[in-house]
PyMOL Python script that loads the backbone (N, CA, C, O; Angstrom):
from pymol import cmd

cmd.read_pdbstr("""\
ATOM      1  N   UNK A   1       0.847  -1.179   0.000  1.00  0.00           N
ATOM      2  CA  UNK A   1       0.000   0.000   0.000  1.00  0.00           C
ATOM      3  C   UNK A   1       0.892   1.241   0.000  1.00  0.00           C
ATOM      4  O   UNK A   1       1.906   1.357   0.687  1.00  0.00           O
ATOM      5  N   UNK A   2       0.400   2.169  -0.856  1.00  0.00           N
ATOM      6  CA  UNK A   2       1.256   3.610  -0.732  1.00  0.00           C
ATOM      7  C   UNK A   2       1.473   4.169   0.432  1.00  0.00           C
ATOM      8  O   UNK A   2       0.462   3.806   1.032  1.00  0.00           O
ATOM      9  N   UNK A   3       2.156   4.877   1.273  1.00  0.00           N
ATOM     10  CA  UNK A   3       2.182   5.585   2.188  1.00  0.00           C
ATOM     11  C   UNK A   3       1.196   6.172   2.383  1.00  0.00           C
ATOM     12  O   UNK A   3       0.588   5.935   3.426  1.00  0.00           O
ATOM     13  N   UNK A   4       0.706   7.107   1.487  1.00  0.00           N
ATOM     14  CA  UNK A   4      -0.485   8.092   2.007  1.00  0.00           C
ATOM     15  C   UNK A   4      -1.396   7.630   1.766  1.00  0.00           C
ATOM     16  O   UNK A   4      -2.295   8.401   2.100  1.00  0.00           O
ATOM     17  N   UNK A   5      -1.935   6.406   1.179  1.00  0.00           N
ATOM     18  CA  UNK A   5      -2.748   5.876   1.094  1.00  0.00           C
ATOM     19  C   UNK A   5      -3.179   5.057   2.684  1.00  0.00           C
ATOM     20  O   UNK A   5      -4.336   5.015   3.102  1.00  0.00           O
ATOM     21  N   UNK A   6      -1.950   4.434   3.432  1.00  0.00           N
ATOM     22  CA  UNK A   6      -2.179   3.889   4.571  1.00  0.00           C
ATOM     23  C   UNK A   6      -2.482   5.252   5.592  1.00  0.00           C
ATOM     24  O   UNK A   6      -3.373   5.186   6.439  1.00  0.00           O
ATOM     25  N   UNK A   7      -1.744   6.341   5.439  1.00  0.00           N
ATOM     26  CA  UNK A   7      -1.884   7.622   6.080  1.00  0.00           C
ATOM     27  C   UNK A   7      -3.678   7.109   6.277  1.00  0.00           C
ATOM     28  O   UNK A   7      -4.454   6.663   7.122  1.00  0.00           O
ATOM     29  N   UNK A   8      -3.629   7.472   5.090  1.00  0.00           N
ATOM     30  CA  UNK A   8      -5.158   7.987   5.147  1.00  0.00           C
ATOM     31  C   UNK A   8      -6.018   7.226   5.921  1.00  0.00           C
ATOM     32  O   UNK A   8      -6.733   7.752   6.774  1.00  0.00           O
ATOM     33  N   UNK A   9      -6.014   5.958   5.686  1.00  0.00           N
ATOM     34  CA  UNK A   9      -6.542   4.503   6.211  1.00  0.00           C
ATOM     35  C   UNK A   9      -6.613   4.882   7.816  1.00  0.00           C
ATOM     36  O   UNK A   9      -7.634   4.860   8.502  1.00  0.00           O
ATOM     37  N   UNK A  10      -5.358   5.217   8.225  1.00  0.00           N
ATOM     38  CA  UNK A  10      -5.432   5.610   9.744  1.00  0.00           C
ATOM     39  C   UNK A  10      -6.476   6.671  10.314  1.00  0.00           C
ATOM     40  O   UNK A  10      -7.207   6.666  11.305  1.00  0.00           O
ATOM     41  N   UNK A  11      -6.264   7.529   9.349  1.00  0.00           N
ATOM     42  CA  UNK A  11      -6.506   9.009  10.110  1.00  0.00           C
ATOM     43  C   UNK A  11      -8.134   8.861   9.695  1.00  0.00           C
ATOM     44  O   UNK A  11      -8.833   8.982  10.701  1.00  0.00           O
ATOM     45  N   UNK A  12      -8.853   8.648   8.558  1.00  0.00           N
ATOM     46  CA  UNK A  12     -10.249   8.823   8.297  1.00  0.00           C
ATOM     47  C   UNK A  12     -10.967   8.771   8.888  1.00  0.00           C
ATOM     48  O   UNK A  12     -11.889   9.583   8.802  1.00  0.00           O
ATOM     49  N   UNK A  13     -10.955   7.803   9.807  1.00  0.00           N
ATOM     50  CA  UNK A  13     -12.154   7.844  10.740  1.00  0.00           C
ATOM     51  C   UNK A  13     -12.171   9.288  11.866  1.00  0.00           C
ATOM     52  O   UNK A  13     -13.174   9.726  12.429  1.00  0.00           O
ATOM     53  N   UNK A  14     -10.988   9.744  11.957  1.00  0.00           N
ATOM     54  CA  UNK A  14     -10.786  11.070  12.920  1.00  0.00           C
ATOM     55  C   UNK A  14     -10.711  12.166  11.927  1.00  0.00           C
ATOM     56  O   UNK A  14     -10.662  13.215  12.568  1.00  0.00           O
ATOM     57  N   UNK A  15     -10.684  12.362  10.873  1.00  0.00           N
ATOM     58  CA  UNK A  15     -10.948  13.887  10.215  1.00  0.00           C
ATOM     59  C   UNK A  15     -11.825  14.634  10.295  1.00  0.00           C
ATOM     60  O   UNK A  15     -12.719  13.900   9.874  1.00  0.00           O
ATOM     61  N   UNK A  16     -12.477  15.895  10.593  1.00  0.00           N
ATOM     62  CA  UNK A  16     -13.265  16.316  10.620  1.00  0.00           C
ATOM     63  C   UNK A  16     -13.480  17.329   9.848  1.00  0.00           C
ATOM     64  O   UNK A  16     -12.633  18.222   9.835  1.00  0.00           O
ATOM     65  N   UNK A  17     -14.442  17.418   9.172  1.00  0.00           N
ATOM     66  CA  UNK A  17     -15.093  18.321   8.068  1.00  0.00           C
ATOM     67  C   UNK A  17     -16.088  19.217   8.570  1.00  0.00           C
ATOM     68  O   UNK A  17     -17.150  18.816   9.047  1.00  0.00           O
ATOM     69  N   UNK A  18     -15.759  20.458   8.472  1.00  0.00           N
ATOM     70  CA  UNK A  18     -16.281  21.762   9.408  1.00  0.00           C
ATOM     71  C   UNK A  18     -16.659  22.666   8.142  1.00  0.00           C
ATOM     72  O   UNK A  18     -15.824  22.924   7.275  1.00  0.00           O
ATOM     73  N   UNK A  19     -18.029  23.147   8.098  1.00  0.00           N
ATOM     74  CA  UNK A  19     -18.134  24.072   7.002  1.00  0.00           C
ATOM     75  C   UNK A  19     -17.603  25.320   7.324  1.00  0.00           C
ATOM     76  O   UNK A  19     -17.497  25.662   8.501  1.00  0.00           O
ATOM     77  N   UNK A  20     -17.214  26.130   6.281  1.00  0.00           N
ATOM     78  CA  UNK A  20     -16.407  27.221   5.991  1.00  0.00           C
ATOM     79  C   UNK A  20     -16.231  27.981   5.204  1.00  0.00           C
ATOM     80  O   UNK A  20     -15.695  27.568   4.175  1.00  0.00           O
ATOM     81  N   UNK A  21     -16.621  29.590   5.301  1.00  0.00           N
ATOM     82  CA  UNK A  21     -17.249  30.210   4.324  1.00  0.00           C
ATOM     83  C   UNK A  21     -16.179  30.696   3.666  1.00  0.00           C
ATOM     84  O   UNK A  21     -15.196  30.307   4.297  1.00  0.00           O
ATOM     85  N   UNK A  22     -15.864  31.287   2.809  1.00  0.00           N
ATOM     86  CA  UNK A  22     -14.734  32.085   2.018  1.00  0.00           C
ATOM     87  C   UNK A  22     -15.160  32.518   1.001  1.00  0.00           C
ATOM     88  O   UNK A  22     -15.652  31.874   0.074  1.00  0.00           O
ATOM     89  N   UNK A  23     -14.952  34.057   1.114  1.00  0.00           N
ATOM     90  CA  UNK A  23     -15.326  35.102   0.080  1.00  0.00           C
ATOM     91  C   UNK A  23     -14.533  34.876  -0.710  1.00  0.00           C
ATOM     92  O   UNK A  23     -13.362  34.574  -0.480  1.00  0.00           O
ATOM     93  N   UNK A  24     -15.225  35.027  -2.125  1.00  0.00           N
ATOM     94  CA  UNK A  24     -14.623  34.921  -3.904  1.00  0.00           C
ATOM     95  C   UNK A  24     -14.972  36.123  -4.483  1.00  0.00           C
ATOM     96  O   UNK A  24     -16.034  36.555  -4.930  1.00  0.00           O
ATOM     97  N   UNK A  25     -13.300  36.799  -4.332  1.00  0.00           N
ATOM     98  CA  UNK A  25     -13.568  38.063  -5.156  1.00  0.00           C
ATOM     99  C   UNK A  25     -14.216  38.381  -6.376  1.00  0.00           C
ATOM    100  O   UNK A  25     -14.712  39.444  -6.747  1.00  0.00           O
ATOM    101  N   UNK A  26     -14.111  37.056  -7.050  1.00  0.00           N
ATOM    102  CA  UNK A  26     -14.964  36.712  -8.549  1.00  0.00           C
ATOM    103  C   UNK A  26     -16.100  36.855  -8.502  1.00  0.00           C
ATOM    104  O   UNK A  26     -16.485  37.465  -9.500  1.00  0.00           O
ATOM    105  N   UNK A  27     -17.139  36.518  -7.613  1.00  0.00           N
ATOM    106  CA  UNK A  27     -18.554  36.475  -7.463  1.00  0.00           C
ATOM    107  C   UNK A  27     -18.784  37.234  -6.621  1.00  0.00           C
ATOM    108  O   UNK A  27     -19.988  37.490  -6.657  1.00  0.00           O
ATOM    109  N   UNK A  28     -18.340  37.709  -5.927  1.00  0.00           N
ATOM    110  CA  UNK A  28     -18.219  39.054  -5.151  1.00  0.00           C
ATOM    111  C   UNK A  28     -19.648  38.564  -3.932  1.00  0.00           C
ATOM    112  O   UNK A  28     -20.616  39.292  -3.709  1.00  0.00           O
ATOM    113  N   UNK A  29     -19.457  37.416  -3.406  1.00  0.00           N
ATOM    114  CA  UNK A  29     -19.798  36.888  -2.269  1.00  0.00           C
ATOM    115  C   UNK A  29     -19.096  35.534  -1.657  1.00  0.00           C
ATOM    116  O   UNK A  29     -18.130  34.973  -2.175  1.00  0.00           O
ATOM    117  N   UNK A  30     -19.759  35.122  -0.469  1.00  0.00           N
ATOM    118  CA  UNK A  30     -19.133  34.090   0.287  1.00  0.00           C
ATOM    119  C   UNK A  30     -19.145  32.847  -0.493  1.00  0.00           C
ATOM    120  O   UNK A  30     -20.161  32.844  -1.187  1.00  0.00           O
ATOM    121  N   UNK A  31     -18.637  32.085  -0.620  1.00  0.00           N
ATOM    122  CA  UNK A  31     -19.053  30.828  -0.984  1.00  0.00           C
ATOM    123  C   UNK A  31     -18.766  29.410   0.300  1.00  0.00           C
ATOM    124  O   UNK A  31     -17.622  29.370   0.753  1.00  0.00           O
ATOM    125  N   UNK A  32     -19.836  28.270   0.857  1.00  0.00           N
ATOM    126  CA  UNK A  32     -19.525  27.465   1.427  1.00  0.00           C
ATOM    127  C   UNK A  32     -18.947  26.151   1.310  1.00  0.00           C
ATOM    128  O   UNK A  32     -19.513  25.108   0.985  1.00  0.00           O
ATOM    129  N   UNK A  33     -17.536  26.377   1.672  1.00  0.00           N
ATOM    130  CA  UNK A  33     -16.241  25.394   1.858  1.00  0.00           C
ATOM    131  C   UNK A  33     -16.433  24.646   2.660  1.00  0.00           C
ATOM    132  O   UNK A  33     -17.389  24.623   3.435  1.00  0.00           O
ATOM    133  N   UNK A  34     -15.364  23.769   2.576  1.00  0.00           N
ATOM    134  CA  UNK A  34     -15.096  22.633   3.746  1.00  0.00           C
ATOM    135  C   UNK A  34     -13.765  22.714   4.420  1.00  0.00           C
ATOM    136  O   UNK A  34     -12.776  22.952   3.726  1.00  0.00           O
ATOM    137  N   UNK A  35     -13.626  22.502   5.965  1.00  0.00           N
ATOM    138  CA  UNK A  35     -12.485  23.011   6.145  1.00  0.00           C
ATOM    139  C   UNK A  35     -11.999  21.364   6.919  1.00  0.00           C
ATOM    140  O   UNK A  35     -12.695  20.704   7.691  1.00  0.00           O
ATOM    141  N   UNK A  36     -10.736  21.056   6.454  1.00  0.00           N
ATOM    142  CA  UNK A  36     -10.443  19.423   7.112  1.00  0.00           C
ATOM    143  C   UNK A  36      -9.477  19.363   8.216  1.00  0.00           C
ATOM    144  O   UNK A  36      -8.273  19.603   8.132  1.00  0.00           O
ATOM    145  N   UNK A  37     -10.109  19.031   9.212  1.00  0.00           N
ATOM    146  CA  UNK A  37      -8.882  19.019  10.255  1.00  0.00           C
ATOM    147  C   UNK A  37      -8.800  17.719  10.936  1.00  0.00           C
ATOM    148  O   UNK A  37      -9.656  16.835  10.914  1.00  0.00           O
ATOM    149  N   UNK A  38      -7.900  17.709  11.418  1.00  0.00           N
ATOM    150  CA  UNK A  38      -7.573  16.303  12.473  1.00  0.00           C
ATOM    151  C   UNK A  38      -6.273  16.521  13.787  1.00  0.00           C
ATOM    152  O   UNK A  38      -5.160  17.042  13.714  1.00  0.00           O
ATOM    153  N   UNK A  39      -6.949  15.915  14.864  1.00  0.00           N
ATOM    154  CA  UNK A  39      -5.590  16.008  15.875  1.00  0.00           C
ATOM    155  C   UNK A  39      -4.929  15.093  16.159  1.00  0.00           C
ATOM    156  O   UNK A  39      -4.314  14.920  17.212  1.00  0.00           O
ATOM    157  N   UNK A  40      -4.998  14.318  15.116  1.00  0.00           N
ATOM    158  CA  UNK A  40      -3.992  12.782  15.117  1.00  0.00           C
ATOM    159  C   UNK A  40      -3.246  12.609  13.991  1.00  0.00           C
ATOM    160  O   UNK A  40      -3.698  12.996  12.913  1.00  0.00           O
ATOM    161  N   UNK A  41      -2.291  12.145  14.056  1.00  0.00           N
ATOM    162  CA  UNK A  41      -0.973  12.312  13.108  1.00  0.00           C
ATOM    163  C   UNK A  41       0.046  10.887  13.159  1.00  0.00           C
ATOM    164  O   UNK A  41       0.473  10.567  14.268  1.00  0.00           O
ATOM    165  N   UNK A  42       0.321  10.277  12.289  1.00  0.00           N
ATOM    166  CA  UNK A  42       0.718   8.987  11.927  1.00  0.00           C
ATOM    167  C   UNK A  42       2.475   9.553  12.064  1.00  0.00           C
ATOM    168  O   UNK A  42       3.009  10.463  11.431  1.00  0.00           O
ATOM    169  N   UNK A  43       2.942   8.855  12.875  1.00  0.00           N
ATOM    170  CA  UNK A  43       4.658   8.811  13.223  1.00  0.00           C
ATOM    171  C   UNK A  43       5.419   7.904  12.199  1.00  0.00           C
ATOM    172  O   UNK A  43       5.276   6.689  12.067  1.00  0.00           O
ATOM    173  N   UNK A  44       6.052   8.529  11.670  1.00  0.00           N
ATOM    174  CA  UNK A  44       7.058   8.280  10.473  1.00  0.00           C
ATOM    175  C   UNK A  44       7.661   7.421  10.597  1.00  0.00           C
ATOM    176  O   UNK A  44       8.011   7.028   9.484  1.00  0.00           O
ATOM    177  N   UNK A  45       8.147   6.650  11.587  1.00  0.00           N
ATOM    178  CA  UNK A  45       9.463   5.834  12.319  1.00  0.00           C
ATOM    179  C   UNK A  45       8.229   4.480  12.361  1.00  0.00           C
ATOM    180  O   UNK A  45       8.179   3.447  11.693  1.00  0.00           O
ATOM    181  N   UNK A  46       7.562   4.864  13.148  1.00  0.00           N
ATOM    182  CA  UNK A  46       6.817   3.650  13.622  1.00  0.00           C
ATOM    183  C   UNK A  46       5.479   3.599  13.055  1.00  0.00           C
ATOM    184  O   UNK A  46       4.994   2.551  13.483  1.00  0.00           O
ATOM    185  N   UNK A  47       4.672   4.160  12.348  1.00  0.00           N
ATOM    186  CA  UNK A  47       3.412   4.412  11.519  1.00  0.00           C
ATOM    187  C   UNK A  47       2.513   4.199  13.218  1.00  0.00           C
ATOM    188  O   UNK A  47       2.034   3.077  13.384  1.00  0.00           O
ATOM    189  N   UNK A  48       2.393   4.822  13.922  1.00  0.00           N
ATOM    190  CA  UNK A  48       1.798   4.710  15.439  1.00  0.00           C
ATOM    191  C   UNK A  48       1.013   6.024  14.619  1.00  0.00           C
ATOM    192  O   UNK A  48       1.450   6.912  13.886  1.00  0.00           O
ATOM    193  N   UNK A  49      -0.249   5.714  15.080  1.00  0.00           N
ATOM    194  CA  UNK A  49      -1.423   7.105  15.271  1.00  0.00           C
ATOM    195  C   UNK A  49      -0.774   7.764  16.412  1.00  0.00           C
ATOM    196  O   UNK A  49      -0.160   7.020  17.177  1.00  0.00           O
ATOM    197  N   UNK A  50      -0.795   9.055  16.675  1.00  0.00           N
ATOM    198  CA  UNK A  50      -0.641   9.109  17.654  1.00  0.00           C
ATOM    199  C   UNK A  50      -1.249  10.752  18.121  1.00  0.00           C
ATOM    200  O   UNK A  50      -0.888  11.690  17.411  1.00  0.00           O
ATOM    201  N   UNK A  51      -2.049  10.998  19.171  1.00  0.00           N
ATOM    202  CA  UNK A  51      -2.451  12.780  19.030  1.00  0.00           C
ATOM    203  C   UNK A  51      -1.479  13.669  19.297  1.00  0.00           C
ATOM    204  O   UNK A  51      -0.657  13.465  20.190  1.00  0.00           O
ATOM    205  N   UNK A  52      -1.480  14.830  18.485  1.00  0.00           N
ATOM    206  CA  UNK A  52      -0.860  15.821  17.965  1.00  0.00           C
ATOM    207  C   UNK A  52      -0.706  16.490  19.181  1.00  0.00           C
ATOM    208  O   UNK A  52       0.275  17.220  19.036  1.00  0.00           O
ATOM    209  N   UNK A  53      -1.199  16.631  20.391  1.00  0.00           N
ATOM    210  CA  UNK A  53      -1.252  17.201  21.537  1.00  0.00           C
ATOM    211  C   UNK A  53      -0.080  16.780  22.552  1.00  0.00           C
ATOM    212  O   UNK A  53       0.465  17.486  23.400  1.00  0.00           O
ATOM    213  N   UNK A  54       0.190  15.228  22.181  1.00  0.00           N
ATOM    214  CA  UNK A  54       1.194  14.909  23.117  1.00  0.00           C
ATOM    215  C   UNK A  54       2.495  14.376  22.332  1.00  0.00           C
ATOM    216  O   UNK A  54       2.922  13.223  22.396  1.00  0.00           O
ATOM    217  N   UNK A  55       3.114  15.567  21.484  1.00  0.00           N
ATOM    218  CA  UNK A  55       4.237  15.596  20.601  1.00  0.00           C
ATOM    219  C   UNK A  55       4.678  16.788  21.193  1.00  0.00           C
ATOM    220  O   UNK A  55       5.708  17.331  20.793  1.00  0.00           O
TER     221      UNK A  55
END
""", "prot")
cmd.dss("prot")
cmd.show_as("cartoon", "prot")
cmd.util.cbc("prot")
cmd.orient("prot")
């Protein structure tokens, strides 16, 4: 399996998708985005999930 492909495998179930507005100077209003975050992060050495809080 690719790396970021297993990345991903790990982390998906913890991503979170938060809507998020962002103005487009083009249309000259907001438009609603998605914003992706996660506080868990896969360790390079050992592929360990591990939260971003206790690094």
């Amino acid at each position: 399996m690719h790396e970021l492909e297993h990345i991903f495998s790990c982390l998906k179930e913890m991503l979170e998708l938060k809507p998020y507005y962002v103005y487009d100077y083009e249309q000259k209003q907001y438009v609603l985005c998605g914003k992706i975050d996660c506080q868990y992060g896969v360790h390079a050495a050992s592929g360990e999930v591990v939260a971003l809080d206790d690094l």
